[in-house]
N, C-alpha and C positions, 0 to 999 in steps of 0.2 A: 379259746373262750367261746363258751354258745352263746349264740346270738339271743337268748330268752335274757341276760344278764348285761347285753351290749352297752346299757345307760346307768346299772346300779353301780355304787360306789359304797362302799366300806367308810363310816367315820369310824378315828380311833379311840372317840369314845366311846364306842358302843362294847370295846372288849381292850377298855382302861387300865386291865392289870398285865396286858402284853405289852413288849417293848417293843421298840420301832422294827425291829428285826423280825419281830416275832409275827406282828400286824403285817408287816408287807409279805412274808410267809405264805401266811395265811388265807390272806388275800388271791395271791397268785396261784397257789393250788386248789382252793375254789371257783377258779375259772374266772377273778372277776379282770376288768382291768382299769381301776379305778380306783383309788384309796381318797379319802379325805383326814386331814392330819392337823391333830392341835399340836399347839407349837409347844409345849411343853417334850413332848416326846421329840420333837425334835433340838430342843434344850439337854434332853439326855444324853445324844450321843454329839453334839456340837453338829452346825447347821451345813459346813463341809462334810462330813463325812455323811450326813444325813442326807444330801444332796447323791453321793457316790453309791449309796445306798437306795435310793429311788431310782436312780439312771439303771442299776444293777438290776434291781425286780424287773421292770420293763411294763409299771402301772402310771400308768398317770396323776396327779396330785387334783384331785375335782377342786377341792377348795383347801384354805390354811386359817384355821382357827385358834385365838382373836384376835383381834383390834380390838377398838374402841375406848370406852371407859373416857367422857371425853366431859364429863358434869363438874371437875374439882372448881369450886371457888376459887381457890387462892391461886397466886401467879406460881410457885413452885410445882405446886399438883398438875396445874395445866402444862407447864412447860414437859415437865415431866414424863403425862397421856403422848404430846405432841412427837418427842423423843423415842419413847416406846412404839406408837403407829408408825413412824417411820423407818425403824428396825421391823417390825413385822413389813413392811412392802415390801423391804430389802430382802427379806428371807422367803415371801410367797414368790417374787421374780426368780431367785437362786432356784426354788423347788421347782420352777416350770408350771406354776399356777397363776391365772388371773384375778381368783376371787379371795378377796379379803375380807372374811365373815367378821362384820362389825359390831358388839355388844355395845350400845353406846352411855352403859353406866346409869346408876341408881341416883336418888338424892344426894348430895356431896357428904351429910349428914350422916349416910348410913351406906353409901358406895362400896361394895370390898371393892382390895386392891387390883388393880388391874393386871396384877402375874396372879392374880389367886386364880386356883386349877375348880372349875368347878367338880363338885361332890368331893370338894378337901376341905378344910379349913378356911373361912374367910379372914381376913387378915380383920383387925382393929378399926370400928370405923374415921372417914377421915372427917377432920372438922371443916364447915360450912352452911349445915343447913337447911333446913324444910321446904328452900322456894323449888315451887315443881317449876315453875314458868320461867324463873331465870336456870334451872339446870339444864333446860330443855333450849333456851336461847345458847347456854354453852355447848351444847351438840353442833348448832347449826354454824356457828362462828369457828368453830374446829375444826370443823368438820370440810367448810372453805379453807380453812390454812395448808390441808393436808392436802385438796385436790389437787395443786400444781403437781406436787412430788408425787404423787401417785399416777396423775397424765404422764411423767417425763419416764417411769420405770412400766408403764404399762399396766399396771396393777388397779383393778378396779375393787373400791371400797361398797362393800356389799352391805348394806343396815339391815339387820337384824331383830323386826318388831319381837318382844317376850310377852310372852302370857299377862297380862295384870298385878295378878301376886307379884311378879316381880320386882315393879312399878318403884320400889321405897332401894333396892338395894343392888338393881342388875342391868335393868334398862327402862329408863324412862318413856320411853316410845315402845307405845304397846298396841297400836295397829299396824296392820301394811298401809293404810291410808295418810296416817301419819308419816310412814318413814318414805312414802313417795312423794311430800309436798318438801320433807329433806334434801330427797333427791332431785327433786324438779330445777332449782338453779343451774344444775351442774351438768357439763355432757353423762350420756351415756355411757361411755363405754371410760368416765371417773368413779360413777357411784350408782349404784345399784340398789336391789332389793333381796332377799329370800323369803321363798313361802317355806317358814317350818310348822307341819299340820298340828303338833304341841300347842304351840302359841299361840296359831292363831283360827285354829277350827269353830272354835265360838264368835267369832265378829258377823252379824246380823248382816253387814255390808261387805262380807269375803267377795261373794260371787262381782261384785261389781267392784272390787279394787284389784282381785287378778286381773278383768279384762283391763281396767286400765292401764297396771304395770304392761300388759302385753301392747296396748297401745302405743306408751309411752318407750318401751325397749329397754323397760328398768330389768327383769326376770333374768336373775344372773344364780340363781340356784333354786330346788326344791328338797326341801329335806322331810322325812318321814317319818316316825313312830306313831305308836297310841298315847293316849289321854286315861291312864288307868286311876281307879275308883277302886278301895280309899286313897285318897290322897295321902304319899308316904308321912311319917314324924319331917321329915325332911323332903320338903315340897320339892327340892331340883329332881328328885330321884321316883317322881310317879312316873318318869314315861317308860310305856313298854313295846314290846313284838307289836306290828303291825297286823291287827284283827284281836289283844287281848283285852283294849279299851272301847270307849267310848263312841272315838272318832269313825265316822262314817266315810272311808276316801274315796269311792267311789264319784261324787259330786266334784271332790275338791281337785281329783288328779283330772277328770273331765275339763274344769273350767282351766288348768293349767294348761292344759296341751288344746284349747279353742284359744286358749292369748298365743300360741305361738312358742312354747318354750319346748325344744326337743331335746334338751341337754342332759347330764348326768344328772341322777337321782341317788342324794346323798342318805341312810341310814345313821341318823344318828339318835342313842338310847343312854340315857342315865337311869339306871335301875342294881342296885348294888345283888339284886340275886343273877341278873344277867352279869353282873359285873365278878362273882365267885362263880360262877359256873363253866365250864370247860370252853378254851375258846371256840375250839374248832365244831363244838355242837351250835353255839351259839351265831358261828356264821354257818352254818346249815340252818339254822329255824331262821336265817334272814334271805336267804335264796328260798324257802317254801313260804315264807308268807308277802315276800317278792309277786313272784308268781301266783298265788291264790289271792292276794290282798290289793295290790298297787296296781304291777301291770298289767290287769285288762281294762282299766281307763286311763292309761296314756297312750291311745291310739297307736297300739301296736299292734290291732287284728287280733286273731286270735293267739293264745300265749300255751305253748305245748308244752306238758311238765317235761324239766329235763331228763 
């Protein structure tokens, strides 16, 4: 693996129509050593052999996407969230990952399900309701039920701020500043943060909520793409290649790596032309805009094309 790649990580949603086999491939002959893996793909080939299969490539798992989904009103829905994040810890500790990327769910009124694959189908919404303030009280009261188990398999539950738009049907907590006053009851090394540039490149108070995740020791991933324009028919699917949107990273990968965070840098893209397009070109245009986009502001000196 060259060392220009040493921290990039592969999510597998960014090349959605490969199978677990085919992503961790992939991965490894592009020199990376790092994959990030929603659970669904690991739902296709059952979570043992998914496991044999990781060990076998010789990548490591950065993160295991998702949890969360933790807004339902009613006591069945809630028991239910509480059930399923508990299964997800089990299966991020089996994969040999710590971070448990948390979506923590829409209004109970309009929430898809929490197996829905994003860029699939949303399931039927659940009944509950328009309170943003009590959906958002059910995050944090969940969100404690889950840290025991989560402290006891070592798995730290990583929250997940979404864009705004998302606000009605994906995650209710749509700043970093938000999902660190989440995080703030709980140890460290229970619950955490990610900065995904998608989500949250537009907050007026970014630069001073990284530094204080980095204060605080929440920075438990960064994840990357663009903010592309027009905004798809189908909003999950505008992000793109790092450098074909909006998003400026240069400021934002700076203030990550002054809070202190040297860890894996996760790629992850929802865009259905990236998603029909050849895999193996598509992790090439993410090691070149790797290198031309991202890594010369996370203080790694100068970045030599490979």
């Amino acid at each position: 693996m060259s060392a220009v790649f040493d921290r990039l990580s592969l999510n597998t949603a960014t090349i959605k129509k490969a199978s677990l086999a085919e992503a961790l491939e992939l991965c490894r002959a592009a020199g990376l050593g790092h994959i990030g893996l929603w659970r669904d793909k690991v739902a296709e080939v059952g979570l043992d052999r998914a496991v044999e299969m990781v060990e076998a490539s010789g990548l490591s798992v950065s993160s295991l996407c998702r949890g969360g989904f933790l807004t339902a009103a009613d006591p069945a829905g809630a028991a239910a969230a509480l059930a399923d994040n508990r299964a997800a810890i089990l299966e991020a500790k089996a994969l040999g990952t710590t971070e448990l990327i948390m979506v923590v769910g829409g209004l109970p009124a309009f929430s898809v399900a929490p197996g829905a694959v994003d860029g699939g189908t949303a399931a039927a919404p659940a009944a509950g309701g328009k309170d943003l303030l009590a959906a958002r009280a059910n995050v944090a009261d969940r969100l404690a039920e889950l840290v025991p188990f989560a402290l006891e398999h070592g798995v730290r539950l990583v929250i997940e701020p979404l864009h705004p738009m998302y606000a009605a049907d994906r995650a209710v907590v749509s700043t970093l500043g938000q999902a660190l006053d989440l995080a703030a009851p709980h140890p460290v090394e229970a619950v955490g943060v990610v900065v995904d540039t998608f989500h949250v490149w537009w907050d007026p108070a970014l630069e001073e909520q990284i530094a204080r995740a980095g204060r605080e020791g929440r920075i438990a991933s960064y994840q990357v793409c663009d903010f592309n324009l027009p905004i798809a028919a189908d909003a999950l699917l505008s992000r793109g290649f790092m450098g074909d949107g909006v998003i400026d990273f240069a400021p934002i990968g700076e203030w990550v790596s002054a809070a202190g965070y040297d860890g894996v840098v996760e790629v992850e893209i929802f865009n259905q032309e990236i998603w029909d397009a050849l895999a193996s070109h598509v992790v090439e245009t993410v090691k070149e805009r790797w290198v031309a986009v991202v890594a010369p502001s996370l203080s790694l000196g100068a970045v030599p094309v490979p």
